[in-house]
C-alpha positions as CSV (number, residue, x, y, z in Angstrom):
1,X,8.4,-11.6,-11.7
2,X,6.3,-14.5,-9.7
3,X,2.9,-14.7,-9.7
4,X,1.3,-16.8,-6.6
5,X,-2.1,-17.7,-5.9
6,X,-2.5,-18.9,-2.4
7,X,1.4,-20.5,-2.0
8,X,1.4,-21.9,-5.7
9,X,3.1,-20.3,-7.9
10,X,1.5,-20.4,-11.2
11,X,3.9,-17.8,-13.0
12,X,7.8,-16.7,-13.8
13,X,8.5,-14.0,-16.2
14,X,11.1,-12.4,-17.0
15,X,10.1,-8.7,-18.6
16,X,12.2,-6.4,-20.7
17,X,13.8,-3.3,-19.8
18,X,13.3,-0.1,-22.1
19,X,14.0,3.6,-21.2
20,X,13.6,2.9,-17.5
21,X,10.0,1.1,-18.0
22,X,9.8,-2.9,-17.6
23,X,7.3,-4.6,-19.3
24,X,5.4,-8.4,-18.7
25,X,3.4,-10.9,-20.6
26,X,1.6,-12.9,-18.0
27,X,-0.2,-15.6,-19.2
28,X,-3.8,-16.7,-19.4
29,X,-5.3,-16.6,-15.6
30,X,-8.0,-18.0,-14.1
31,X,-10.8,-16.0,-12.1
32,X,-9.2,-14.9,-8.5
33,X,-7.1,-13.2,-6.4
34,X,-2.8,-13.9,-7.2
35,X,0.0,-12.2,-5.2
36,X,2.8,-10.4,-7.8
37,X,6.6,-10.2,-6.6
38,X,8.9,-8.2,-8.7
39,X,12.7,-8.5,-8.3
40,X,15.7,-6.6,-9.5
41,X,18.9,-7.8,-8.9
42,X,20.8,-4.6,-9.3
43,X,23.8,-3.4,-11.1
44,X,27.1,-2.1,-10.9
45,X,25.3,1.7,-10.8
46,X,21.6,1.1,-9.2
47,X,20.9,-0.6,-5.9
48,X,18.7,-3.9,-6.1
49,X,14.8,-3.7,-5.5
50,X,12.1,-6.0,-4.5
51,X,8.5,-4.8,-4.6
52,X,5.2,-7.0,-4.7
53,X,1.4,-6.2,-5.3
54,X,-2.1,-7.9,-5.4
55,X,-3.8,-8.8,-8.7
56,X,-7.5,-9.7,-9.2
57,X,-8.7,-11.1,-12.3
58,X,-12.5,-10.9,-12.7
59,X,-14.4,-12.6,-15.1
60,X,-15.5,-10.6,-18.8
């Protein structure tokens, strides 16, 4: 997964895979607005994906 603010990209994970469900640990963020990108490359049985979202982070 990449995570962008403006055309930075200030994260890469990689998430791990369990009963269908992938799950993240993003780091730390500042305050703002950051686009999300998700990419699967496929396998041998399930077609490749690519999917994105927005992400705010607001202060506590």
């Amino acid at each position: 997964m990449t995570v962008r603010k403006g055309t930075t990209v200030v994260a890469k994970v990689t998430g791990t895979l369990r009963s269908g469900v992938v799950t993240v640990t993003l780091p730390k963020l500042a305050r703002g607005t950051y686009a999300v990108s998700a990419t699967y490359g496929g396998s041998t049985t399930i077609t490749g994906s690519t999917g994105g979202t927005t992400l705010v982070v607001n202060p506590r």
